[in-house]
C-alpha positions in Angstrom: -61.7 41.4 -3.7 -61.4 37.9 -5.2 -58.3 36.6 -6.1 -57.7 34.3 -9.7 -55.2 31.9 -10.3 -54.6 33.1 -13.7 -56.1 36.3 -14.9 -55.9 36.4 -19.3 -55.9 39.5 -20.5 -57.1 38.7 -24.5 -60.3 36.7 -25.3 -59.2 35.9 -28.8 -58.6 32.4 -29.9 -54.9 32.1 -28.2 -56.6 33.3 -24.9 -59.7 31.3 -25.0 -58.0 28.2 -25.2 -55.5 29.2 -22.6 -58.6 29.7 -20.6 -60.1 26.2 -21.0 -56.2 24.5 -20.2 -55.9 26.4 -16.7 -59.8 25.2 -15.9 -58.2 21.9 -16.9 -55.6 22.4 -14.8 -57.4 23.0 -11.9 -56.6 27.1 -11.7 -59.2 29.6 -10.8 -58.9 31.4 -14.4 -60.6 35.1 -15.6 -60.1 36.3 -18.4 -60.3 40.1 -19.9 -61.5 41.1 -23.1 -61.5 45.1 -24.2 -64.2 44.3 -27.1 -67.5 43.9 -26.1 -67.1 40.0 -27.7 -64.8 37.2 -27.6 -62.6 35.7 -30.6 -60.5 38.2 -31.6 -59.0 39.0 -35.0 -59.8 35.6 -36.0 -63.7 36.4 -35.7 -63.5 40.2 -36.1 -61.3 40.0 -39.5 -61.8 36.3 -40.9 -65.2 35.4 -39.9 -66.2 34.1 -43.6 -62.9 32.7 -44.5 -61.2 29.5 -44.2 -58.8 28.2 -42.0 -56.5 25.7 -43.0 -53.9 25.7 -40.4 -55.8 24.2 -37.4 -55.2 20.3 -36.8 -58.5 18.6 -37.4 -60.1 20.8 -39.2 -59.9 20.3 -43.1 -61.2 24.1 -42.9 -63.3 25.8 -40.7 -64.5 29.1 -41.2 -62.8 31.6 -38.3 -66.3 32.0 -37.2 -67.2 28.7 -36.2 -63.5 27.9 -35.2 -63.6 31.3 -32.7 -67.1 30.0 -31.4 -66.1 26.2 -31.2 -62.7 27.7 -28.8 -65.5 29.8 -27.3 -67.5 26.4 -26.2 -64.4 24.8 -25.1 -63.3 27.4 -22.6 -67.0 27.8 -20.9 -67.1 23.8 -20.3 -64.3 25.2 -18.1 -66.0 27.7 -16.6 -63.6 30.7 -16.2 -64.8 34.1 -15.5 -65.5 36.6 -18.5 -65.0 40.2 -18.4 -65.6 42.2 -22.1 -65.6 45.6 -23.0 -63.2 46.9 -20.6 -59.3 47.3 -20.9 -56.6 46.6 -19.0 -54.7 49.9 -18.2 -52.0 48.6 -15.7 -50.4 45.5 -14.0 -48.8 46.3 -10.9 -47.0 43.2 -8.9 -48.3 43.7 -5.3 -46.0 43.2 -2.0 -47.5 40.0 -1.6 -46.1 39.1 -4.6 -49.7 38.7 -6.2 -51.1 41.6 -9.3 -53.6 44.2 -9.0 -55.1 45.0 -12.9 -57.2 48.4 -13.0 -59.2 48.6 -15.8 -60.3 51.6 -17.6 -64.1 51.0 -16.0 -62.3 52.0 -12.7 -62.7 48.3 -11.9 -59.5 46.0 -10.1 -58.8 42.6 -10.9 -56.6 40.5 -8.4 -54.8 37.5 -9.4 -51.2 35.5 -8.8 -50.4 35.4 -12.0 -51.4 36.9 -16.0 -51.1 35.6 -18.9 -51.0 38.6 -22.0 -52.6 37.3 -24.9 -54.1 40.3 -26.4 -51.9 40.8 -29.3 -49.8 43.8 -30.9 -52.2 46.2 -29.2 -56.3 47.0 -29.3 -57.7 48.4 -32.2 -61.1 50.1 -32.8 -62.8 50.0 -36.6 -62.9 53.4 -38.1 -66.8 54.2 -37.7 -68.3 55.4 -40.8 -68.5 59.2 -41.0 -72.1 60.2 -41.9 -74.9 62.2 -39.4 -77.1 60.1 -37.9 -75.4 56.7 -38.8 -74.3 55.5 -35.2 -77.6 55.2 -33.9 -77.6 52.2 -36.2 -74.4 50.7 -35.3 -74.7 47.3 -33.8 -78.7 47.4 -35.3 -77.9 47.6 -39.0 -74.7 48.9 -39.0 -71.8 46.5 -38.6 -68.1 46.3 -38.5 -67.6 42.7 -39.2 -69.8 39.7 -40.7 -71.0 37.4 -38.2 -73.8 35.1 -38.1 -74.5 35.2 -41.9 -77.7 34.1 -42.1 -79.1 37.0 -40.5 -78.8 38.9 -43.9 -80.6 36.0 -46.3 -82.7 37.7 -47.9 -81.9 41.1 -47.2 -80.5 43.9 -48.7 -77.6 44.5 -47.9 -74.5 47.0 -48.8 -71.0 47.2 -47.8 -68.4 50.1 -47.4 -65.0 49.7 -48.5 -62.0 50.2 -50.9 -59.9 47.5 -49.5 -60.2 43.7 -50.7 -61.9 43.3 -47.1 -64.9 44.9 -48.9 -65.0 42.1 -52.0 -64.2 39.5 -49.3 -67.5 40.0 -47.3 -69.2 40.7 -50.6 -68.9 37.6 -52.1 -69.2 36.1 -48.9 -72.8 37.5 -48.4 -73.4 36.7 -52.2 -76.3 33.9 -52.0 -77.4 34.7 -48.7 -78.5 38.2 -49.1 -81.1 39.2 -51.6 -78.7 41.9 -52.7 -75.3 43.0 -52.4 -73.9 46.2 -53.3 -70.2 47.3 -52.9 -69.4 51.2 -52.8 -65.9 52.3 -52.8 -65.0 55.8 -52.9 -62.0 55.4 -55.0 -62.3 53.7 -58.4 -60.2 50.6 -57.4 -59.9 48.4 -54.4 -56.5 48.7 -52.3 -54.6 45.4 -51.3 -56.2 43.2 -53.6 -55.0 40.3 -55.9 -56.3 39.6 -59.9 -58.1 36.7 -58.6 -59.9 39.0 -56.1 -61.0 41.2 -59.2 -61.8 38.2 -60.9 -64.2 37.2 -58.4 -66.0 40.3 -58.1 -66.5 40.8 -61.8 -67.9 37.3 -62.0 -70.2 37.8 -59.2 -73.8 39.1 -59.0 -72.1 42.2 -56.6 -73.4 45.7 -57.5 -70.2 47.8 -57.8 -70.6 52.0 -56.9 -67.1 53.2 -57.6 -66.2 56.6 -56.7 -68.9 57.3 -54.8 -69.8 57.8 -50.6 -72.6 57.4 -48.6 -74.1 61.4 -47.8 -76.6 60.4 -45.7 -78.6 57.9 -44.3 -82.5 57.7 -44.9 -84.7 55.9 -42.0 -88.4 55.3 -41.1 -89.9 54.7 -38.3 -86.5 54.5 -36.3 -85.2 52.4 -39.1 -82.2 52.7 -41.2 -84.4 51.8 -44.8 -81.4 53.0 -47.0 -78.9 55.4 -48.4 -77.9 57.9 -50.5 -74.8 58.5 -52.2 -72.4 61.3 -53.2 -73.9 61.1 -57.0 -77.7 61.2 -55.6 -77.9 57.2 -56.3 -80.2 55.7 -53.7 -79.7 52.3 -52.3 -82.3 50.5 -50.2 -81.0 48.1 -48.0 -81.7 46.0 -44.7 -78.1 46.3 -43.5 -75.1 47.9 -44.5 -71.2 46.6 -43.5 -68.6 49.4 -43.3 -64.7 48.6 -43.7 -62.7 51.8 -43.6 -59.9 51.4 -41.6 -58.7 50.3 -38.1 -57.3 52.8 -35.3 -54.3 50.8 -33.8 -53.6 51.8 -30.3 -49.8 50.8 -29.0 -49.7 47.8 -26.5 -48.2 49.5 -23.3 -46.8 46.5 -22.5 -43.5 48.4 -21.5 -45.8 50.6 -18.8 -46.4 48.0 -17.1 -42.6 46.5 -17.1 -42.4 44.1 -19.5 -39.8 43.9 -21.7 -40.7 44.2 -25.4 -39.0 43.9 -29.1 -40.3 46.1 -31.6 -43.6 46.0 -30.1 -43.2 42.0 -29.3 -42.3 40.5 -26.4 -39.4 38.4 -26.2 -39.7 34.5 -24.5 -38.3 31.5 -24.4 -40.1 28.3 -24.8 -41.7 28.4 -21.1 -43.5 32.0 -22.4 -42.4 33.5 -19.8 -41.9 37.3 -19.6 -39.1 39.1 -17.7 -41.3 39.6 -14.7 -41.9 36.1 -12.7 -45.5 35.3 -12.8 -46.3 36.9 -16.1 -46.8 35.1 -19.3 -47.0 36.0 -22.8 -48.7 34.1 -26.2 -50.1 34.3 -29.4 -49.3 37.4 -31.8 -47.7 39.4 -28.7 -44.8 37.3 -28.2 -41.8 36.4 -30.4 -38.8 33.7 -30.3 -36.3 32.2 -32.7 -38.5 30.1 -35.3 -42.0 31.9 -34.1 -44.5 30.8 -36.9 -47.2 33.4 -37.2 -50.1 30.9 -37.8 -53.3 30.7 -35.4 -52.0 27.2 -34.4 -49.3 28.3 -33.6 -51.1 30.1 -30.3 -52.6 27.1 -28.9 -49.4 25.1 -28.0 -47.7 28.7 -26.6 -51.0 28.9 -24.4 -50.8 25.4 -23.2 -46.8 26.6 -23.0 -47.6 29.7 -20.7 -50.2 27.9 -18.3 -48.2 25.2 -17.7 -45.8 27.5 -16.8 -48.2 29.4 -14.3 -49.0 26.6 -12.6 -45.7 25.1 -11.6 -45.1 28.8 -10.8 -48.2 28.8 -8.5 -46.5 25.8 -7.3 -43.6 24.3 -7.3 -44.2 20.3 -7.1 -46.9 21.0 -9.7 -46.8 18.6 -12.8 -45.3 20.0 -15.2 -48.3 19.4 -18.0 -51.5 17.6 -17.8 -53.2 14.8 -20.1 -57.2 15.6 -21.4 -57.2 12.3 -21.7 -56.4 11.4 -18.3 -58.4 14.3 -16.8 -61.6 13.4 -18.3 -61.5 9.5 -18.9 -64.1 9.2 -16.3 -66.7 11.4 -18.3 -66.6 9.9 -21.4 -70.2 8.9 -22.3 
């Protein structure tokens, strides 16, 4: 079985960029990913909105800014598992770790770096017959890649500001937007988010649901709701919820803090060879900002390498590494 340097368990942002500083470091890096793509909340929950909080970018939207980390880790090469999750970490007599998997599949490395968070999380899937045979077609749990929508119709599912966000963010690039809640007002929301909507070109269906879906020719070509409206549409975006699952960080040993792990400024975790960043770790000061995980990942590998050895510098210059590629 081959052995890794550093194995990540987390592909979002935090984890990504980890991965591209241990290629630049030299390490033989893998990293592990339980949804079937990389970027994390940042791309699952923010993909339309602006970020503000990343040096260099004025704003970026966490699409592009989970894609653009995405880049920068491949030009490392590291090896990419997705859609499988890490069920334990056991520290081998050799001192290296064996991760299982819940595929049945064993990962081997000398040292891990957690970076997946407060725990996985699954989007509720949208209760209606017949509706998951269009999931990942033209059903979707998250906007990405607007422009496949322009000019399409296209509704979305929801009764939490989440809903109006994606709404207003497909506004202009669909032909048509329609926004069904089944309550008759959205949860979580601010007056400017109500604003918004009422300014907008957004088709509102308050208390109403979708009954069931209509199709031809293997095609999802619209639905109909609780009242008998039907709504023809291309595409339809469902936000109804998330199932959290618990991290189980403390099965496999590591000490937590109301769900967090607690490190010092090297990221390390009470077991020598494991690493923690991102949202799964806390420390006096902690600043819960996406930023904020790209120093603690450079923290963490740097940490795993003078681990992995001992007269190891103790960080590493881009500049330095790549002056001779320059173009």
């Amino acid at each position: 079985m081959e052995m890794y340097d550093v194995t990540i368990i987390g592909g979002g942002t935090t984890g990504l960029y980890a991965a591209f500083y241990s290629g630049m470091r030299g390490l033989k890096t893998k990293v592990i990913e339980d949804q079937p793509e990389t970027g994390g909340k940042v791309s699952f929950f923010y993909p339309e909105k602006q970020i503000y909080d990343v040096g260099g970018f004025p704003g970026i939207s966490g699409e592009e800014l989970a894609a653009n980390v995405e880049k920068q880790a491949q030009s490392t090469s590291p090896a990419l598992v997705t859609g499988v999750k890490v069920q334990s970490l056991q520290k081998q007599e050799d001192g290296a770790f064996l991760l299982v998997t819940n595929d049945g599949g064993s990962h081997y490395t000398r040292t891990v770096l957690i970076a997946s968070g407060l725990g996985t999380f699954q989007m509720q899937p949208l209760q209606v017959d017949g509706a998951a045979a269009y999931e990942g077609r033209q059903i979707h749990y998250t906007v990405k890649n607007k422009e496949k929508y322009k000019g399409l119709k296209t509704a979305v599912v929801s009764n939490n500001r989440v809903g109006i966000d994606w709404s207003l963010a497909l506004e202009g690039t669909a032909d048509e937007v329609t926004l069904i809640n089944r309550n008759n007002a959205f949860r979580a929301v601010y007056e400017k988010d109500e604003e918004n909507l009422q300014a907008s070109s957004v088709h509102v269906q308050y208390n109403r649901t979708i009954q069931r879906v209509k199709e031809e020719g293997g095609r999802m070509t619209g639905v109909i709701l609780s009242d008998g409206t039907e709504i023809p549409l291309d595409h339809l975006l469902v936000y109804e919820g998330l199932q959290m699952e618990k991290s189980v960080y403390e099965e496999w040993g590591v000490h937590t803090d109301k769900g967090r792990i607690p490190v010092e400024t090297d990221m390390c975790t009470n077991i020598p060879g494991v690493f923690a960043a991102g949202d799964a770790v806390v420390y006096p000061s902690k600043t819960m900002l996406i930023a904020s995980g790209f120093n603690e990942a450079m923290a963490a590998i740097n940490s795993a390498a003078t681990y992995l050895d001992p007269e190891a510098k103790s960080q590493v210059y881009s500049t330095v590494i790549y002056k001779y590629t320059d173009h």
